[in-house]
N, C-alpha and C positions, 0 to 999 in steps of 0.2 A: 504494500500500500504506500504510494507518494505521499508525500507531504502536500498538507493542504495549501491552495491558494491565497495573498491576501485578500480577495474577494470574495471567495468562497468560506473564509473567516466572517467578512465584514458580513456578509449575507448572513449567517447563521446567527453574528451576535444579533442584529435587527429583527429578525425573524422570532428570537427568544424572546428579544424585549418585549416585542408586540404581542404576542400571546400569552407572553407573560401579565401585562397590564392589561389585557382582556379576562384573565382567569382571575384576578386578584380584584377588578372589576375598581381599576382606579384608586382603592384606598389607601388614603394618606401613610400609617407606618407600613404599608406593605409594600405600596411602592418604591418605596427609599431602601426597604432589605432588597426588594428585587434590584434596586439599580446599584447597591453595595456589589452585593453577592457576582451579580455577572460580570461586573469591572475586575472584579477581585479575580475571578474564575480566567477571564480572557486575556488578562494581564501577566497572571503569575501562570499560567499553566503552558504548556507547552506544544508547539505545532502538532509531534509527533503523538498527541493524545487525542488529538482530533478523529472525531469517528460519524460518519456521515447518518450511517445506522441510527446511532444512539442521537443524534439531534432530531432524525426523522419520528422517533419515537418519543422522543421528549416532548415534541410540538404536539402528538398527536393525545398525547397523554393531555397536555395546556389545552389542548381544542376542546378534550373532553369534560374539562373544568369548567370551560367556556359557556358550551353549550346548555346544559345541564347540574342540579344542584346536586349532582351524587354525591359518589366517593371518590372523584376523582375533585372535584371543587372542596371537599372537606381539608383532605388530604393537602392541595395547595392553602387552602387558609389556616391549617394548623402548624404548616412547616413556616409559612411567613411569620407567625407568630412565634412559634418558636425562636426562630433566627433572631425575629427582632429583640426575643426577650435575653438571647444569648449575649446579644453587641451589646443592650444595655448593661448585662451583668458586668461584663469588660471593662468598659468604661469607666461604670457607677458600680463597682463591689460594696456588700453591704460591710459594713465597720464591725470587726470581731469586739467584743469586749470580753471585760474578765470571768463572765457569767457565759459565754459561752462555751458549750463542751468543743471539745477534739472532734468528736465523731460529728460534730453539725459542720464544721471547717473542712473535714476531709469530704463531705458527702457537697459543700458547695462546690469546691475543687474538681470535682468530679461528676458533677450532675448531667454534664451533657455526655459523656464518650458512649453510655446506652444510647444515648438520640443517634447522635453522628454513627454505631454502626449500624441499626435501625434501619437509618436513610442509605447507608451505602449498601445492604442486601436488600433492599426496593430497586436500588441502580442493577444493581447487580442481576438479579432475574427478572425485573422489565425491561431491560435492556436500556437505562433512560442514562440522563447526565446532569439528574441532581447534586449542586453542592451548595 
């Protein structure tokens, strides 16, 4: 498999975006994870990961969000949320004090890595390119 085009890049980011702000259906924090998350993605991540497949599937998965209030629009509005609640915790950590246990500081430390592999065996056997 060649490496992708920078057009064939450029198409694919716009093509996310769009169906991405169709699925998530315009809303204020979600639109700003989506437009985090895909700068982050097409930024840092690398030609060679590129896989035509899995955008075609990703999209088709965003269309089905789109369309209809299933599981596929669930699904996008609780990963938005999620993400968004992850960036906040980043940013804005809540303040340990001396009344807090051990086990509450290791369990915040750690609260997303069930999420994130979660999301990556949904990638993984939809074939998609959630990150």
């Amino acid at each position: 498999m060649s490496a992708p085009t920078r057009l064939q890049l450029i198409h694919a980011y716009r093509h996310l975006w769009r169906e991405g702000h169709r699925a998530i259906q315009f809303s204020k924090p979600s639109r700003y994870t989506l437009r985090d998350r895909l700068r982050n993605a097409f930024r840092e991540g690398k030609a060679t990961d590129f896989d035509e497949r899995k955008i075609t599937n990703t999209l088709e998965f965003l269309r089905g969000a789109t369309s209809q209030k299933g599981v596929e629009h669930h699904i996008v509005k609780n990963l938005m949320y999620a993400w968004w609640w992850e960036r906040k915790n980043i940013y804005h950590p809540r303040k340990p004090t001396a009344r807090t246990p051990v086990s509450e500081l290791r369990i915040q430390k750690s609260a997303f890595n069930h999420f994130r592999e979660t999301v990556h065996m949904l990638n993984e056997t939809m074939g998609m390119c959630l990150r």
